[in-house]
C-alpha positions in Angstrom: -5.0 66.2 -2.4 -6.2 65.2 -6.0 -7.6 66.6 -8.9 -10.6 64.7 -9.9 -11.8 67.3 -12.5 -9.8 66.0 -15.2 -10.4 62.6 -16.4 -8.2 60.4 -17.4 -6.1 61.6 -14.4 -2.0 61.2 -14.5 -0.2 59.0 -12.5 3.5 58.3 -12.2 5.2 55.6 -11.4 9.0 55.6 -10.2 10.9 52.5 -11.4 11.0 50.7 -15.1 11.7 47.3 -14.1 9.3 44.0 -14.7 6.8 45.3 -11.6 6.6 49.2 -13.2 6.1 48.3 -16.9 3.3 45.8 -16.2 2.0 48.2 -13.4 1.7 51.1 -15.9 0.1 48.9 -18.9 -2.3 47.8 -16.7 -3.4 51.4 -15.9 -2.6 52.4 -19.6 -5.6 49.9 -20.6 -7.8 50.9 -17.8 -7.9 54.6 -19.3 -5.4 56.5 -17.2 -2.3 58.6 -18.1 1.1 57.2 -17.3 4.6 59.0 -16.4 7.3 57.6 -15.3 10.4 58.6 -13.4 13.7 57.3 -13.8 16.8 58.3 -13.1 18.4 58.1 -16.8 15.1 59.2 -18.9 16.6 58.6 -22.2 18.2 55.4 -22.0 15.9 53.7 -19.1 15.1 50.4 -21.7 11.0 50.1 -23.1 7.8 51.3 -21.4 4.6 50.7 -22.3 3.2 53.0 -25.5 1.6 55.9 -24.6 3.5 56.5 -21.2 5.7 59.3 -21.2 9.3 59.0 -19.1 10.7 62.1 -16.9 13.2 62.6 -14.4 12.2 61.8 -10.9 11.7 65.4 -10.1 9.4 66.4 -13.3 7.5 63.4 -12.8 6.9 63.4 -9.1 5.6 67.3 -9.9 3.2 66.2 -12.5 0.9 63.6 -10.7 -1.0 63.2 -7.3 -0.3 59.8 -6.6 2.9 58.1 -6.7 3.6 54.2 -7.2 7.3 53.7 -5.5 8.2 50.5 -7.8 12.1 49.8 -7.0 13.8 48.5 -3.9 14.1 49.5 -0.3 17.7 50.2 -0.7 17.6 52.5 -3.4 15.1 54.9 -1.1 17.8 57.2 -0.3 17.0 59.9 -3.4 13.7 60.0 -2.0 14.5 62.2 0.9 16.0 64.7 -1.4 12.3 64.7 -3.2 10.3 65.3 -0.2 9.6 68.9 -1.0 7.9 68.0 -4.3 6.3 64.7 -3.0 4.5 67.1 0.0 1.1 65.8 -0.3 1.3 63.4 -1.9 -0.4 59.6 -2.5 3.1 57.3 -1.9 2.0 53.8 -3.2 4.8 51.3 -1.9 4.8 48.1 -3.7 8.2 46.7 -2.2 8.5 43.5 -0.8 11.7 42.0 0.7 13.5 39.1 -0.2 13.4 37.5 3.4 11.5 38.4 6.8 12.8 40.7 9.3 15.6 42.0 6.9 15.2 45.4 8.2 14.0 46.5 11.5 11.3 48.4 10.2 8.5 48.1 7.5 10.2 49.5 4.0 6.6 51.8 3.7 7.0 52.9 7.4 10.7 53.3 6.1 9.3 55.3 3.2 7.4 58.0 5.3 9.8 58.5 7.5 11.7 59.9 4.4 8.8 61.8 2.8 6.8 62.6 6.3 4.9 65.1 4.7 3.9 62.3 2.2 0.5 60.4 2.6 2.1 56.6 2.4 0.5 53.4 1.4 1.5 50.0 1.2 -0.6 48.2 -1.5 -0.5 46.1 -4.7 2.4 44.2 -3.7 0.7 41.0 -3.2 0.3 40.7 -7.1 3.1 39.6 -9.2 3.6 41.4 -12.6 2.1 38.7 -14.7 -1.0 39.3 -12.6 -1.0 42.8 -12.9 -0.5 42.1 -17.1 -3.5 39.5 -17.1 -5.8 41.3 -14.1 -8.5 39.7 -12.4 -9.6 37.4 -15.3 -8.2 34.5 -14.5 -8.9 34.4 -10.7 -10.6 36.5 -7.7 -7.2 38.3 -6.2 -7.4 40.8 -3.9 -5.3 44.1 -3.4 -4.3 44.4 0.4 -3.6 47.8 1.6 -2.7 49.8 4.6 -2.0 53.6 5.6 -2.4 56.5 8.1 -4.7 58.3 5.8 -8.1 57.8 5.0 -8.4 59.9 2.1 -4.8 58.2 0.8 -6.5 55.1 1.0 -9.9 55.9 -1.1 -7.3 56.9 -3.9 -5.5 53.9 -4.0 -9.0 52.0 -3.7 -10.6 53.7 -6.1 -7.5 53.0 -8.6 -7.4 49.3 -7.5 -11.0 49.0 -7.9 -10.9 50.4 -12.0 -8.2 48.0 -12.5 -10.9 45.3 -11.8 -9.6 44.0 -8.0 -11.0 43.3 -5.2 -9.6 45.7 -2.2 -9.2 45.1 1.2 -8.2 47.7 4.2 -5.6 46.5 6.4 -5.8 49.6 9.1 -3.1 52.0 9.4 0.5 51.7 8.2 1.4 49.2 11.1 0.1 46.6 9.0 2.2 46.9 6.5 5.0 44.4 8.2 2.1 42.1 7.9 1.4 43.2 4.4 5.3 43.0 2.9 5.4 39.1 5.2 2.5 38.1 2.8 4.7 37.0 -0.7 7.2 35.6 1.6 5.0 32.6 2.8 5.6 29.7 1.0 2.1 27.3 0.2 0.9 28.3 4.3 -2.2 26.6 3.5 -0.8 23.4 2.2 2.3 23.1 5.3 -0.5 20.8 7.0 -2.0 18.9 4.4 1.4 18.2 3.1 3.3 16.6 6.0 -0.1 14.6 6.8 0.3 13.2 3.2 4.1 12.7 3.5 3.5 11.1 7.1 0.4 8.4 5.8 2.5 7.6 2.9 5.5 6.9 4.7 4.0 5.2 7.8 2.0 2.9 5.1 4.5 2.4 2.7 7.1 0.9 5.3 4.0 -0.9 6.7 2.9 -3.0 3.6 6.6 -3.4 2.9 7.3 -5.2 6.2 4.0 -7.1 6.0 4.6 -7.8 1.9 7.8 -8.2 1.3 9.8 -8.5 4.2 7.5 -11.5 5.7 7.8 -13.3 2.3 11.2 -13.3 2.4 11.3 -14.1 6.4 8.9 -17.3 6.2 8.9 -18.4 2.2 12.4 -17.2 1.5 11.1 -16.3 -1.3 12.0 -12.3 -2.8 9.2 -10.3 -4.5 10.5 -7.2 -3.7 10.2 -6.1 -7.3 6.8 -6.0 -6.3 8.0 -2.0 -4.5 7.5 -0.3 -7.8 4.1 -1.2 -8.4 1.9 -3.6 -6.6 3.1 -1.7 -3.0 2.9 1.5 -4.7 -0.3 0.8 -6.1 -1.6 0.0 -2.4 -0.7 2.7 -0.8 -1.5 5.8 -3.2 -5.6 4.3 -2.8 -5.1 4.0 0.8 -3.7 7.6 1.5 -6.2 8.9 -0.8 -9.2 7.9 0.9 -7.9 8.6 4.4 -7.3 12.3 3.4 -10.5 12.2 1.8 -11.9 11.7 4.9 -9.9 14.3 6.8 -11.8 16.9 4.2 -15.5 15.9 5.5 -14.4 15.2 9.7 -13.9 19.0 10.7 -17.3 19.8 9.4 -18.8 16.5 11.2 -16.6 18.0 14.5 -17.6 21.5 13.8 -21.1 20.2 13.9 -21.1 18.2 17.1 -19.3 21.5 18.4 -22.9 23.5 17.7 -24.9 20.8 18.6 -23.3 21.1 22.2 -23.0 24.4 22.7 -26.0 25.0 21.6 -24.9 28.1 19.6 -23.1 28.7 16.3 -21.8 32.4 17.8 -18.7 30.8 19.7 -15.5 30.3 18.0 -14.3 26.9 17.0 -11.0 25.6 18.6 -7.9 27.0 16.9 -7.1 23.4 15.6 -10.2 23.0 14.4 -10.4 26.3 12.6 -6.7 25.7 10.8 -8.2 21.9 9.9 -11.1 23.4 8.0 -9.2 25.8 6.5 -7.1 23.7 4.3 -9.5 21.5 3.6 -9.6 22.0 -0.2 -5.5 22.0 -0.5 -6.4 17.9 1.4 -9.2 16.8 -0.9 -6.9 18.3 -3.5 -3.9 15.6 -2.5 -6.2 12.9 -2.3 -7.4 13.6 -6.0 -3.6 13.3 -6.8 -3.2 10.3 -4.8 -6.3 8.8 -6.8 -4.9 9.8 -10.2 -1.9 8.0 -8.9 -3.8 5.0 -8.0 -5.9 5.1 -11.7 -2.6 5.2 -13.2 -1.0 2.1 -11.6 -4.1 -0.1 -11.8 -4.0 0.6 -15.9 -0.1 -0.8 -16.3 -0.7 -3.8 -13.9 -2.4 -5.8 -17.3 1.4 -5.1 -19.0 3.4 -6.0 -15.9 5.4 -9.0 -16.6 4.4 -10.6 -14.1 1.0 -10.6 -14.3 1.2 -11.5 -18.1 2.4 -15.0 -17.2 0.1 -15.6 -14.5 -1.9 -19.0 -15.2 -5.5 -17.9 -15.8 -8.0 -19.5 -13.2 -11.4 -20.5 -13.8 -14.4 -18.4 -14.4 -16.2 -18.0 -10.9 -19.8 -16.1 -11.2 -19.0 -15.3 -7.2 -15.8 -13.2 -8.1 -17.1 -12.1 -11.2 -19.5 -9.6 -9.6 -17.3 -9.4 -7.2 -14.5 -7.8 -9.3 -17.0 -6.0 -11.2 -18.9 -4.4 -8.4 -15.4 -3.1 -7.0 -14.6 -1.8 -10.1 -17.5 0.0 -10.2 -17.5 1.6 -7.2 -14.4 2.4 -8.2 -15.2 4.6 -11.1 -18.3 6.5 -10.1 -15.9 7.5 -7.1 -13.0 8.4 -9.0 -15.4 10.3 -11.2 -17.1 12.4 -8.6 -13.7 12.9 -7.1 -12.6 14.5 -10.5 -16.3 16.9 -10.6 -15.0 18.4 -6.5 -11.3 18.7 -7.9 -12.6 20.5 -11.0 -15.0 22.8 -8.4 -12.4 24.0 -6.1 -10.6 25.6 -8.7 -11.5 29.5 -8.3 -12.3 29.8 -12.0 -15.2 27.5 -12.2 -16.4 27.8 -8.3 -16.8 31.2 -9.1 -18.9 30.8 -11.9 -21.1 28.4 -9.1 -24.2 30.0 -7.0 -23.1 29.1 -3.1 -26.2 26.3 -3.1 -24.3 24.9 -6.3 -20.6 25.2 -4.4 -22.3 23.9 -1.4 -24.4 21.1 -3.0 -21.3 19.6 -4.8 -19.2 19.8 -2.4 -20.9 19.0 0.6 -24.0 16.4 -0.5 -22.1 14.6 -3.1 -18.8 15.1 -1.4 -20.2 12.6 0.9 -21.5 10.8 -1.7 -17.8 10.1 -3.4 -16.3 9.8 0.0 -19.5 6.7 0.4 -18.2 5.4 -3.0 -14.6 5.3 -2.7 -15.4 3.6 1.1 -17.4 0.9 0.0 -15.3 0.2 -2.9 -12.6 -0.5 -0.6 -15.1 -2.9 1.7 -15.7 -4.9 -1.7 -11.8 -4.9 -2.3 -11.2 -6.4 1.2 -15.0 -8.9 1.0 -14.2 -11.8 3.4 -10.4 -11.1 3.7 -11.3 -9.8 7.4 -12.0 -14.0 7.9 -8.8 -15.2 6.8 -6.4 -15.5 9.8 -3.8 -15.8 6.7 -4.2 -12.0 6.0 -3.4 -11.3 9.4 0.4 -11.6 8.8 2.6 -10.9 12.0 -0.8 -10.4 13.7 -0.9 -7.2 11.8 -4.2 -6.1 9.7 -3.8 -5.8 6.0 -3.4 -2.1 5.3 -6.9 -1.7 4.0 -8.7 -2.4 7.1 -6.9 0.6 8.6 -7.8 2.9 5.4 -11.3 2.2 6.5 -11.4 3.3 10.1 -11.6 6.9 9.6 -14.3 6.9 6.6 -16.0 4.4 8.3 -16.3 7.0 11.6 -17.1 9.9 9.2 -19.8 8.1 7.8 -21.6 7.1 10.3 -21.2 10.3 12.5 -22.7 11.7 8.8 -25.4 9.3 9.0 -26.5 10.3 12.8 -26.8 14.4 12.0 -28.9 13.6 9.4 -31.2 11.4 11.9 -34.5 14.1 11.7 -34.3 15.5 15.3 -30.9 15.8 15.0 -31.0 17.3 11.8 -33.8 19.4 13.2 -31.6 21.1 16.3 -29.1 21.9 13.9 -30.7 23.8 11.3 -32.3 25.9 13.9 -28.6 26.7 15.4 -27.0 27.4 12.1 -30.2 30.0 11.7 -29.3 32.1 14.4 -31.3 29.8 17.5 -29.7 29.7 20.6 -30.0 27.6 23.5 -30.5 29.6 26.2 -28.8 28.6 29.7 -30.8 28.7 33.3 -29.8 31.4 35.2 -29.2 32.2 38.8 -31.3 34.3 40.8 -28.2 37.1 41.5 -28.6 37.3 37.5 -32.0 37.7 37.0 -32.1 40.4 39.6 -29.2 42.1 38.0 -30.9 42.0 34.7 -34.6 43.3 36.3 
């Protein structure tokens, strides 16, 4: 099916557009031979230097392996080719513009044209700037799928000198799955996102009711100016460290889970295996929502308001106080910068998995122990005061701290030595094993 005594080998590539002419540079620099076929040869706009340009026919004659880089609806000519593409590698790249469009995959489309073709969906999961740049920036993978074994190890063997990673789908069933892929739209952040969207709504209407609208209700007095940026800057801290915390529970769950069971060979629940998935697009909000936070805190000094303020006297009490929340503050905001920085597939791929792990686990806990006990220094005796307690409601920091709080402490009681103990052993492979009945044991003797 190919000719591997010839090196650099010749492949061809039908279709010039964006997707083709990045395609064929990318296998220009990794030391093949390019030809492309296009229905006007002579006037078909630039290809890359050094790749020659043919008609369809000549150029489907002159290679092994095909890459099919132009739309589903413009397949039709390829039926007429299906004597010269006999035996031939069919690489379809197509995607569609929405799903279900057509009632069939385009690849499975594709060899029911050319059935004496050897199709198989690949490489259009990659974009043309990623094919340009290749795997430098990033890890990305080329999914593929196809009937043929021997189809497949071409493609992977291509894939694989253009410096990505490649992973086998099955047979060409997949490749409905394959061409859905570039259709989904942030799937991993869908969750994270309407959990931010949903704290920062349900917070923001309840500090405005317990701010501004009981001000106005008892005092008559309006400080609803005080929206933009004293609200604001209470509920960007709040939501932050709350979806902090939703980063570190699943792992505390997941834990408990083992610890139960007794095992660490039984599948997690499906919600519980979608929450610890996204985990890094959560913690990555809450960095937002912290940056957020820095940013508010350094324009309250300008605020006209708080520029006419009557300064108060000096009280050593409040002093450390203030400075001790500030602190905590800081180193929090700054170790929640070093896991932002660390999720990024660049530098955690530059980390051993004990350095991923230890940042992101040990002092992931450590910033999520900061940013908690800053807030507890924020709120100090405010928790006393039946005057915070407006509308019998608590001020929204207490609530911010019921979910770190819980994390913490459920933190605290794995790491207790025989617990800790149990579930090291489990996550090395022990299992607890269960009594059995007698009708068992005899079935097993």
């Amino acid at each position: 099916m190919r000719n591997t005594d010839t090196w650099p080998e010749l492949l061809c590539i039908f279709g010039t557009g964006d997707l083709g002419r990045s395609l064929g540079q990318r296998l220009l620099q990794s030391g093949y031979k390019v030809v492309y076929g296009s229905r006007r040869p002579h006037s078909c706009g630039p290809v890359p230097q050094g790749a020659q340009v043919m008609s369809h026919t000549a150029a489907a004659q002159s290679a092994s392996v095909v890459f099919i880089c132009i739309q589903r609806e413009h397949y039709g000519f390829l039926e007429q080719l299906a004597p010269q593409l006999k035996r031939k590698v069919l690489v379809d790249v197509s995607n569609n513009l929405r799903k279900n469009l057509y009632p069939e995959a385009n690849a499975e489309y594709l060899q029911r044209l050319t059935p004496e073709a050897y199709v198989v969906k690949a490489f259009n999961t990659l974009s043309a700037w990623a094919l340009q740049n290749g795997p430098s920036d990033s890890n990305r993978q080329v999914y593929l799928c196809g009937n043929s074994t021997e189809a497949k190890e071409a493609v992977t063997e291509i894939a694989t000198r253009l410096g990505f990673s490649v992973q086998d789908r099955g047979s060409l069933s997949a490749a409905r799955e394959l061409e859905d892929f570039p259709l989904q739209l942030f799937p991993l952040w869908r969750l994270p996102l309407r959990l931010a969207f949903g704290l920062t709504a349900f917070f923001f209407f309840y500090l405005l009711t317990r701010d501004v609208i009981y001000t106005y209700a008892t005092q008559k007095k309006d400080i609803s100016f005080r929206i933009m940026v004293s609200l604001a800057n209470k509920v960007f801290p709040i939501v932050s460290l709350i979806m902090l915390a939703l980063c570190y529970l699943p792992g505390v769950i997941a834990a408990v889970f083992q610890l139960y069971r007794g095992t660490k060979y039984r599948r997690f629940p499906d919600w519980l295996d979608r929450w610890m998935l996204c985990r890094k697009q959560l913690g990555l909000l809450a960095l937002a929502f912290a940056f957020l936070h820095v940013l508010y805190t350094l324009i309250i000094p300008i605020r006209y308001y708080v520029r006419y303020k009557i300064a108060a006297k000096l009280d050593t009490t409040i002093a450390w106080r203030s400075d001790s929340y500030y602190s905590m503050g800081i180193l929090g905001f700054g170790l929640y910068v070093l896991l932002g920085i660390t999720s990024l597939p660049s530098v955690s791929n530059a980390l051993s998995w004990r350095e991923f792990s230890f940042i992101q686990s040990k002092l992931g806990y450590l910033t999520l122990f900061f940013c908690t006990f800053h807030t507890y220094l924020y709120g100090w005796d405010m928790f006393l005061r039946s005057s915070y307690y407006k509308w019998y409601t608590p001020p929204g920091y207490m609530l911010s701290l019921l979910v770190p709080s819980v994390v913490l402490v459920l933190k605290l009681l794995l790491l207790l030595p025989c617990v800790d103990r149990s579930l090291t052993r489990i996550r090395q492979g022990w299992e607890r094993t269960e009594p059995q009945d007698d009708s068992q044991k005899s079935l097993i003797t």
